[in-house]
DSSP file (Angstrom, degrees, kcal/mol; ACC not computed):
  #  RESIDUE AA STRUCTURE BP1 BP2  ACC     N-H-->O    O-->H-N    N-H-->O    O-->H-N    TCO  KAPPA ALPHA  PHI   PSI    X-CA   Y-CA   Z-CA
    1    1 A X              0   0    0      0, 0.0     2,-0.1     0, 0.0     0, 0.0   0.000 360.0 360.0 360.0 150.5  137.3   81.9  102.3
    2    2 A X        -     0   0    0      1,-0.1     0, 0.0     2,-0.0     0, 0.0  -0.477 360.0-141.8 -90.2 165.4  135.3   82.5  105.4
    3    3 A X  S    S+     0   0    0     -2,-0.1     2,-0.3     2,-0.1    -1,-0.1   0.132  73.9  87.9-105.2  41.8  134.8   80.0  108.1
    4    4 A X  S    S-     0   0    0      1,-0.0     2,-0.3     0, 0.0    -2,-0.0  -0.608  86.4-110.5-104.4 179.0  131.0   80.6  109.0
    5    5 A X        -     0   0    0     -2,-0.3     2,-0.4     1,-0.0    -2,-0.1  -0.653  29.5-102.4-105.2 164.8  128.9   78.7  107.0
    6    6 A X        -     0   0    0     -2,-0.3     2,-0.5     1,-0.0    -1,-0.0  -0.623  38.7-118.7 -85.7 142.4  126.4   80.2  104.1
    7    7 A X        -     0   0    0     -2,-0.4     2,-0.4    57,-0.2    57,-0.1  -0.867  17.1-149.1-103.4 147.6  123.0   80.5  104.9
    8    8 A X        -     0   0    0     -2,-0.5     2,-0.9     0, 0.0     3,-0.1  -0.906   3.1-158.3-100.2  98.3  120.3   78.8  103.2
    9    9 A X        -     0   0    0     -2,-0.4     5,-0.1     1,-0.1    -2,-0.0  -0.641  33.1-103.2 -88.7 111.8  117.1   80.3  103.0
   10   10 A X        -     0   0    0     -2,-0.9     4,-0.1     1,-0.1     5,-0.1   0.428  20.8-122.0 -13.1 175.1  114.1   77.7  102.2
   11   11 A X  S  > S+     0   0    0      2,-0.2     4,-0.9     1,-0.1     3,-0.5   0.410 106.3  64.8-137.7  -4.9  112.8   77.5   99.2
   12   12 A X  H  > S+     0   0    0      1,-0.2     4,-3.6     3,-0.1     5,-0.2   0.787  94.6  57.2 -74.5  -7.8  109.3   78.4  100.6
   13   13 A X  H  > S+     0   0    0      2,-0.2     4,-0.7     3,-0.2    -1,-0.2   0.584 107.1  55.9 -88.9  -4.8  110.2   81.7  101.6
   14   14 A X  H >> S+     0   0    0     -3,-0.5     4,-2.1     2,-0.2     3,-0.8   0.913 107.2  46.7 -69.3 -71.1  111.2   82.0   97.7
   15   15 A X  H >X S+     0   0    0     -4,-0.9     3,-1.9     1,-0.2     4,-0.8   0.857 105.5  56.1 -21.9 -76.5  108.1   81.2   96.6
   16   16 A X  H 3X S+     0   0    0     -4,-3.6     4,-1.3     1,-0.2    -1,-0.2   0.829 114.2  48.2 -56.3 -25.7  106.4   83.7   99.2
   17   17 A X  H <X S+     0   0    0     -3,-0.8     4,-1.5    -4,-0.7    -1,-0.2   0.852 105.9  54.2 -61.9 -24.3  108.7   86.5   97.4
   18   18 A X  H <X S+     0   0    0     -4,-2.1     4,-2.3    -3,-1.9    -2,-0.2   0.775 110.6  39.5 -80.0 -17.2  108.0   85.6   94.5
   19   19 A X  H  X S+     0   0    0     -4,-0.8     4,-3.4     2,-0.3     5,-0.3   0.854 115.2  60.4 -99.9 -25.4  104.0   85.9   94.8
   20   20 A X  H >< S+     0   0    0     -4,-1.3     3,-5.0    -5,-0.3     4,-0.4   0.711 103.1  49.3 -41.7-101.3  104.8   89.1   96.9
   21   21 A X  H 3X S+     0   0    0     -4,-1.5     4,-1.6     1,-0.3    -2,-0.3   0.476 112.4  44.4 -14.9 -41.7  106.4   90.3   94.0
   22   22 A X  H 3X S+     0   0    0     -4,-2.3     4,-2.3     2,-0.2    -1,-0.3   0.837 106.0  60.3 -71.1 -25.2  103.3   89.5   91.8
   23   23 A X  H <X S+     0   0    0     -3,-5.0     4,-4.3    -4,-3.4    -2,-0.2   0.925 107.4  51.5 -61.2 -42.4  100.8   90.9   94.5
   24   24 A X  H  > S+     0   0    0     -4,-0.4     4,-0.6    -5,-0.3    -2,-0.2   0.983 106.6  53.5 -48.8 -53.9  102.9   94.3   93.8
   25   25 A X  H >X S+     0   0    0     -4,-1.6     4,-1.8     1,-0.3     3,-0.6   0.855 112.7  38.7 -70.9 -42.3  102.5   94.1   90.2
   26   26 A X  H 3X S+     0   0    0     -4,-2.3     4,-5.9     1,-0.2    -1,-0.3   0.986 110.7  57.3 -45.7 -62.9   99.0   93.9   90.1
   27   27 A X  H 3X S+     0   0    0     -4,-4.3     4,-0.9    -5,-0.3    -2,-0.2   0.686 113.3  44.1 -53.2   0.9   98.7   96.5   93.1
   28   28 A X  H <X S+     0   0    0     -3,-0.6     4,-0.9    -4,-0.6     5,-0.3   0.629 115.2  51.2-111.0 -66.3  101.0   99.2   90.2
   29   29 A X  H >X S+     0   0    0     -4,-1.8     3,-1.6     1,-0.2     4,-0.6   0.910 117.7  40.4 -46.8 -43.0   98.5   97.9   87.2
   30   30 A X  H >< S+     0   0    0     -4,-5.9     3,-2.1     1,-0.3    -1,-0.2   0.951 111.2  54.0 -70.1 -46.8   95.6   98.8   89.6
   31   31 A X  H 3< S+     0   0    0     -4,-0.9    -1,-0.3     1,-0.3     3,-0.2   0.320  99.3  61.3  21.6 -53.6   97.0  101.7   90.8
   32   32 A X  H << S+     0   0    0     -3,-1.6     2,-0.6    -4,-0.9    -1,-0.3   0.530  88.2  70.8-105.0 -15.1   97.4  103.0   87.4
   33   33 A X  S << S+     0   0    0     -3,-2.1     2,-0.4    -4,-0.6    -1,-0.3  -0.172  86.4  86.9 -86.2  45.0   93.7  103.0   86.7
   34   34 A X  S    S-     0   0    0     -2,-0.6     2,-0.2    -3,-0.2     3,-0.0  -0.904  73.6-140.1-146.0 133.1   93.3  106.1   89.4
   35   35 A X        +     0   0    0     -2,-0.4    -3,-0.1     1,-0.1    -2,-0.0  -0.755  41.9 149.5 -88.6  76.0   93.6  109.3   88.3
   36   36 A X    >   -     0   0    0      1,-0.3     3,-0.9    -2,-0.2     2,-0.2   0.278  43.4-143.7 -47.6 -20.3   95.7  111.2   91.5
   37   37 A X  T >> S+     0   0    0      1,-0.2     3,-2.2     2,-0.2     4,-0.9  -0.408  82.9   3.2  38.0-121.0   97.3  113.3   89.6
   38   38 A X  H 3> S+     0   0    0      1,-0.3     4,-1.1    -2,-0.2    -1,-0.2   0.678 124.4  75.2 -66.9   0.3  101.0  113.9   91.1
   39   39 A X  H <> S+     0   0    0     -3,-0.9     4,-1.9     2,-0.2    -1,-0.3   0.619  90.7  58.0 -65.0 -14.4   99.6  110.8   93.9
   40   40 A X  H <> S+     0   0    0     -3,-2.2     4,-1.4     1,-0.3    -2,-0.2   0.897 108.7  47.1-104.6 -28.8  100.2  108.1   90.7
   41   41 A X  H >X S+     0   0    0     -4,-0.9     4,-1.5     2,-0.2     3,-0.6   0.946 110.4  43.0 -48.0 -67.7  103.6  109.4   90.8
   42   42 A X  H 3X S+     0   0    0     -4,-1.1     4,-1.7     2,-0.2    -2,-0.2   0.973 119.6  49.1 -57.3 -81.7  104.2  109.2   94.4
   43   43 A X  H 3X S+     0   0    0     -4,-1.9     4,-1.6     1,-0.2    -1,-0.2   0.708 108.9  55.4 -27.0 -53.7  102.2  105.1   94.3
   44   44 A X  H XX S+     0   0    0     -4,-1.4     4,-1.9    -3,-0.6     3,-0.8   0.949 109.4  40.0 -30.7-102.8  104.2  104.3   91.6
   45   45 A X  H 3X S+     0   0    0     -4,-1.5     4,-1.1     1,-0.3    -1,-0.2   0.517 117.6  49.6  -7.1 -59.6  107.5  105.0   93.3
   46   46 A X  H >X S+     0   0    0     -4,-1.7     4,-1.6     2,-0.3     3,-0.7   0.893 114.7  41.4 -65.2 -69.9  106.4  103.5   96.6
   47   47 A X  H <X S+     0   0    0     -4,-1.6     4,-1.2    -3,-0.8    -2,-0.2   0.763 118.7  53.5 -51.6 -51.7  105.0  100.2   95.0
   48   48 A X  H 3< S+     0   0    0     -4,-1.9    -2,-0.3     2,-0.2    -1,-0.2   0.803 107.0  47.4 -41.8 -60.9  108.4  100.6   92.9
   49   49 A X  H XX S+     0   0    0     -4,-1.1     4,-2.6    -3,-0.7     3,-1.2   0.809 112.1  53.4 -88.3 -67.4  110.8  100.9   96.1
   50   50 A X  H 3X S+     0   0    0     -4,-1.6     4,-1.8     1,-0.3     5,-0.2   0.930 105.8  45.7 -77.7 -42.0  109.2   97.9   97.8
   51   51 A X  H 3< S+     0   0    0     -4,-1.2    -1,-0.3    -5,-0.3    -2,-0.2   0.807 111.9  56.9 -76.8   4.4  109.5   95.4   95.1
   52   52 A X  H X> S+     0   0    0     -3,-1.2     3,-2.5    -4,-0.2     4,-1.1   0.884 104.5  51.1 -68.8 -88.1  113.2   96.7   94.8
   53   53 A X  H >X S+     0   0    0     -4,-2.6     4,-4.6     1,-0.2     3,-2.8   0.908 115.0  48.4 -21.4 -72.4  113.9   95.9   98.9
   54   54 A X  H 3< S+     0   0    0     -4,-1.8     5,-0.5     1,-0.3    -1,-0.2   0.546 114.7  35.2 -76.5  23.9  112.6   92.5   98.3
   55   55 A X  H <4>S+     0   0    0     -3,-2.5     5,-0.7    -5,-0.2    -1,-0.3   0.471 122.1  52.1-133.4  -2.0  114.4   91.2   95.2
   56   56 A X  H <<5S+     0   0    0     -3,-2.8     6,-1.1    -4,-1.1    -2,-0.2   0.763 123.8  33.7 -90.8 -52.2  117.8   93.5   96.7
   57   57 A X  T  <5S+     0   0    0     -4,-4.6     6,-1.4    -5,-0.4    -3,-0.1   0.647 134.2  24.9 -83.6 -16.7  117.2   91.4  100.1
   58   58 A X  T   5S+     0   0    0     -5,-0.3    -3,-0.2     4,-0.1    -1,-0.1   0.767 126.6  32.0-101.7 -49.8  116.1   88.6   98.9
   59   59 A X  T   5S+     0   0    0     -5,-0.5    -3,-0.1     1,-0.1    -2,-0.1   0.929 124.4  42.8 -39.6 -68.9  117.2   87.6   95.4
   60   60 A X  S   <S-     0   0    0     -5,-0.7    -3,-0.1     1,-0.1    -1,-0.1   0.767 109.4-129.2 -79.9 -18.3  120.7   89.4   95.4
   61   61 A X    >   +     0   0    0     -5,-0.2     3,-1.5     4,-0.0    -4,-0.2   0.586  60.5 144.3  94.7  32.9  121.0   87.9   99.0
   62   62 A X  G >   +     0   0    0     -6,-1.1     3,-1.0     1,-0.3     8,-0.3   0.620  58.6  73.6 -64.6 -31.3  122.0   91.2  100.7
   63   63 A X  G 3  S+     0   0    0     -6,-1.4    -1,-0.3     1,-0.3    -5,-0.1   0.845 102.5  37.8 -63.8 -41.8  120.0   90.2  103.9
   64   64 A X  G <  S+     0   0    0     -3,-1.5    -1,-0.3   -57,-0.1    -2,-0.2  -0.066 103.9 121.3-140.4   9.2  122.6   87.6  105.0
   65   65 A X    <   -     0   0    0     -3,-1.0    -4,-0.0     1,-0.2     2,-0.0  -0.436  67.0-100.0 -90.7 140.2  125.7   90.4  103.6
   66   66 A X     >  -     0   0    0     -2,-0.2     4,-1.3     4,-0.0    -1,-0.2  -0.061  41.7 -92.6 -28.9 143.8  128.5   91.9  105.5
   67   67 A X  H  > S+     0   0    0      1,-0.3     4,-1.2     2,-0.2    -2,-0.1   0.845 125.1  58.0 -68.3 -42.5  128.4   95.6  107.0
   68   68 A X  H  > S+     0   0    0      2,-0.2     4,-1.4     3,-0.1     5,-0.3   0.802 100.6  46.6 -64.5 -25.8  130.1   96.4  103.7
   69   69 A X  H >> S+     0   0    0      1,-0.2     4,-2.2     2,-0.1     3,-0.6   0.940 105.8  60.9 -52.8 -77.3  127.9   95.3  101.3
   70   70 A X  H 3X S+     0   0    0     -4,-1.3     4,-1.5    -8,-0.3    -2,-0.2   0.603 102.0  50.4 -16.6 -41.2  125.1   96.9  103.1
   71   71 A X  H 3X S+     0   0    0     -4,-1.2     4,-3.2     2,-0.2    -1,-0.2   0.940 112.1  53.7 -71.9 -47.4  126.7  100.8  102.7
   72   72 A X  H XX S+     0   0    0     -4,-1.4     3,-1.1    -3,-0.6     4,-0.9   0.960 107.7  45.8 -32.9 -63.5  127.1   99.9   99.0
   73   73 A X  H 3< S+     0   0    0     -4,-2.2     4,-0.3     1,-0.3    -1,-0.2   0.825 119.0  40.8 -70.4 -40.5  123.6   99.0   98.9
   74   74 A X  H 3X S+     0   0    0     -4,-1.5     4,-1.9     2,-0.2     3,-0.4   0.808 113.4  56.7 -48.3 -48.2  122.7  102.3  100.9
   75   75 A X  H << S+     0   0    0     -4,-3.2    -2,-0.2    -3,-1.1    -1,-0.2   0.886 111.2  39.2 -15.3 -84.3  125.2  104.0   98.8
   76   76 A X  T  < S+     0   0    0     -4,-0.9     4,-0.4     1,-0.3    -1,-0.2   0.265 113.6  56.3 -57.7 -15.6  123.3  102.9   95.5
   77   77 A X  T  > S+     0   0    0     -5,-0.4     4,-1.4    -3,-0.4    -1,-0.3   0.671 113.4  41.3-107.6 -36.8  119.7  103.5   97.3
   78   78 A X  H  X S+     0   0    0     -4,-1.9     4,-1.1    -5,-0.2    -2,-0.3   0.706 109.1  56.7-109.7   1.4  120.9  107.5   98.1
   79   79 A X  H  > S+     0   0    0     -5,-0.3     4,-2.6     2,-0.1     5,-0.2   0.897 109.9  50.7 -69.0 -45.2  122.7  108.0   94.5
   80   80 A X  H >> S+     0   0    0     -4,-0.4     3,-2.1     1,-0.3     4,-1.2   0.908 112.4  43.2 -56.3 -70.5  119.0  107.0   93.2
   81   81 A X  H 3X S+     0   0    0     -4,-1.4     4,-3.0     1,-0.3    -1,-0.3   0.829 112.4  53.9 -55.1 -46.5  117.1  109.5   95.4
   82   82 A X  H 3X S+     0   0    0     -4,-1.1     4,-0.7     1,-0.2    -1,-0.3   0.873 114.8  37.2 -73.1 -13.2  119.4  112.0   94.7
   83   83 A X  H <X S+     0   0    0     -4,-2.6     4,-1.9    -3,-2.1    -2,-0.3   0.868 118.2  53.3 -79.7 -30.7  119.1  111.6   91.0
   84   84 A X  H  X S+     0   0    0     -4,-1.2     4,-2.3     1,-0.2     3,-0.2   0.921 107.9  49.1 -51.1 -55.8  115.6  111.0   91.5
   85   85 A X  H  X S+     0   0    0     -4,-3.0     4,-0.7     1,-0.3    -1,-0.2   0.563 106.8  55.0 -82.2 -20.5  115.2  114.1   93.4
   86   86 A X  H  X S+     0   0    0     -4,-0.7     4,-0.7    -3,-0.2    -1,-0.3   0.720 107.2  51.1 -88.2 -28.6  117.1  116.3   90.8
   87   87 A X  H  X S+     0   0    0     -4,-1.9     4,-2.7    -3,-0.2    -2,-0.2   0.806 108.5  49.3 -48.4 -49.5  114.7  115.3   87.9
   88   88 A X  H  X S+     0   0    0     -4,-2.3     4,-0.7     2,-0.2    -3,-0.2   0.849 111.7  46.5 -61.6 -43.7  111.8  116.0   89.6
   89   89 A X  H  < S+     0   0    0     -4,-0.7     4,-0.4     2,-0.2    -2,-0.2   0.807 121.3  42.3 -77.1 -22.7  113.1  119.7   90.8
   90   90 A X  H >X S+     0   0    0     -4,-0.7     3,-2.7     1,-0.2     4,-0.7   0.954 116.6  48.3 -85.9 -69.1  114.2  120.2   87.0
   91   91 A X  H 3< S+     0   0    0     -4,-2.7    -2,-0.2     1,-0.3    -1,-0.2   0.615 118.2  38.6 -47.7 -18.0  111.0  118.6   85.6
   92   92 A X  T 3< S+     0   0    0     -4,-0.7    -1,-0.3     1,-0.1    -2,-0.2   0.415 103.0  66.0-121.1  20.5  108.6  120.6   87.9
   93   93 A X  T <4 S+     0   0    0     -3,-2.7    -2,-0.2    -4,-0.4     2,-0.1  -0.001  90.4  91.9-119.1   7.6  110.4  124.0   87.8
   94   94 A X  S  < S-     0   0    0     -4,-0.7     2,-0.4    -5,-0.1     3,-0.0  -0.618  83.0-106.9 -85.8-178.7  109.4  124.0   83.8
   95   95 A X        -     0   0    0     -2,-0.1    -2,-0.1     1,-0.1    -3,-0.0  -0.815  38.8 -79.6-120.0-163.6  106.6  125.5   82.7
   96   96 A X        -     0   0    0     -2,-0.4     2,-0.8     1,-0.1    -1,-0.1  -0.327  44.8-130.3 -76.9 138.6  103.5  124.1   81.5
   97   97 A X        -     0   0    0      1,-0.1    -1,-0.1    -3,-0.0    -3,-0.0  -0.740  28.0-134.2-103.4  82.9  104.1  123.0   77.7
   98   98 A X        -     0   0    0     -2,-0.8     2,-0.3     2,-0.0    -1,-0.1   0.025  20.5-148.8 -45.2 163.5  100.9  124.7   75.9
   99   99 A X        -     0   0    0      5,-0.0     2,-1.0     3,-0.0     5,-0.1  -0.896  14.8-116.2-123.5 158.4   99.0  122.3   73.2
  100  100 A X    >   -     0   0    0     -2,-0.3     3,-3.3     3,-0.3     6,-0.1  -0.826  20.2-149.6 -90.9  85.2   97.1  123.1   70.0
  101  101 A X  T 3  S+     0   0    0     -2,-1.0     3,-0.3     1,-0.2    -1,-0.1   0.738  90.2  43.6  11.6 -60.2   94.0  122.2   70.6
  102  102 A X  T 3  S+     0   0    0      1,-0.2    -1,-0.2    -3,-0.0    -3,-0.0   0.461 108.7  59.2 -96.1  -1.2   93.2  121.3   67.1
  103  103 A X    <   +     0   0    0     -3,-3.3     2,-0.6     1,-0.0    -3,-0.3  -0.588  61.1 178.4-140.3  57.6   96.2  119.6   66.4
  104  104 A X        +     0   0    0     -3,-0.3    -3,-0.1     1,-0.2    -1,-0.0  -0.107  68.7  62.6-107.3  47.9   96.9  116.6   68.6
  105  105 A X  S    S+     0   0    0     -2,-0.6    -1,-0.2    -5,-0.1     2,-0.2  -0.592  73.1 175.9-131.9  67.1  100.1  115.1   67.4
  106  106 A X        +     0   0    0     -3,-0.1     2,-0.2    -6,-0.1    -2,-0.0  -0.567   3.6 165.9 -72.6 130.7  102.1  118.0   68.2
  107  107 A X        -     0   0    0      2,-0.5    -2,-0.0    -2,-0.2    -1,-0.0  -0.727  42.9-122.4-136.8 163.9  106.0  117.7   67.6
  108  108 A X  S    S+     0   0    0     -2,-0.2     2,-0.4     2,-0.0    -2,-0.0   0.563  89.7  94.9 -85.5   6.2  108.7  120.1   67.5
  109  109 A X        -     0   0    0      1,-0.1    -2,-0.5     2,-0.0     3,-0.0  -0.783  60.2-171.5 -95.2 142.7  109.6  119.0   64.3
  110  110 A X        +     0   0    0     -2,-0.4     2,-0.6     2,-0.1    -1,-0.1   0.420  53.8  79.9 -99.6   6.3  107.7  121.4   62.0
  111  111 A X  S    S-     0   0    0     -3,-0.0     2,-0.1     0, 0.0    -1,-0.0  -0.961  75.5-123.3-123.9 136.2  108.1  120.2   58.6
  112  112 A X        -     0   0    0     -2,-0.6    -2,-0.1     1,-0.2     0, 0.0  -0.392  27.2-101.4 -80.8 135.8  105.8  117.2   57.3
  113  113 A X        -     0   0    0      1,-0.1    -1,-0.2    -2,-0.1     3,-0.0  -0.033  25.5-169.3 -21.6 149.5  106.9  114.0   55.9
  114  114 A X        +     0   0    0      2,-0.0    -1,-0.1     0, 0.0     2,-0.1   0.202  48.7 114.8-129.2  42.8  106.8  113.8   52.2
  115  115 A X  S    S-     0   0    0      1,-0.1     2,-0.5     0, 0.0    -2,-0.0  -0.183  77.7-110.3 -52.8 156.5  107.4  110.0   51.9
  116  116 A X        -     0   0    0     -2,-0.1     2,-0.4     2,-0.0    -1,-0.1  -0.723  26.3-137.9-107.5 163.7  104.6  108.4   50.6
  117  117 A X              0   0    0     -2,-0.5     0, 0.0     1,-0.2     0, 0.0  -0.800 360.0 360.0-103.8 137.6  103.0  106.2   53.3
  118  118 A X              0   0    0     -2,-0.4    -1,-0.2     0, 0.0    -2,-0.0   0.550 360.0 360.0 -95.8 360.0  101.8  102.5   51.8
């Protein structure tokens, strides 16, 4: 065991995470009522990413962690981006996936049920 003592963080300062954390989640619901086009992505993330930090630093108690913990958690924070960052390049180097117009619940499966639907 170590001989420093644990720190205790107040139990308002939970409480003020916690309503943080609800102030995010409203600010991503409003958010989502904007059309931005690739910006909702980018908000999303961002909005995403922050309530992450405070439930990593606060919650998991990471703030008050050892120099190894911290590189984990940095690790774990640049495997995401780089997976992040490989999805995106694969997901925007397709190209655009025409629609039928006339037909709009288009699947790849081409052959129709013939269960009978109650």
């Amino acid at each position: 065991m170590s001989s420093e003592a644990k720190k205790v963080d107040p139990l308002w300062l939970y409480f003020a995470i916690f309503f943080a954390l609800m102030a995010l989640l409203i600010a991503t619901v409003w958010a989502s009522y904007f059309d931005l086009g690739a910006g909702n992505a980018a908000i999303a993330l961002t909005i995403a990413v922050a309530k992450a930090m405070l439930v990593i630093l606060f919650f998991m108690h990471v703030r008050h962690a050892g120099k190894l913990v911290w590189i984990f958690a940095g690790a774990a924070f640049l495997w995401l981006g780089i997976l992040l960052s490989l999805t995106l390049t694969d997901y925007a180097s397709r190209p655009p996936r025409e629609v039928n117009p006339t037909y709009s619940n288009q699947t790849s499966w081409p052959i129709k049920s013939t269960a009978a639907v109650p």
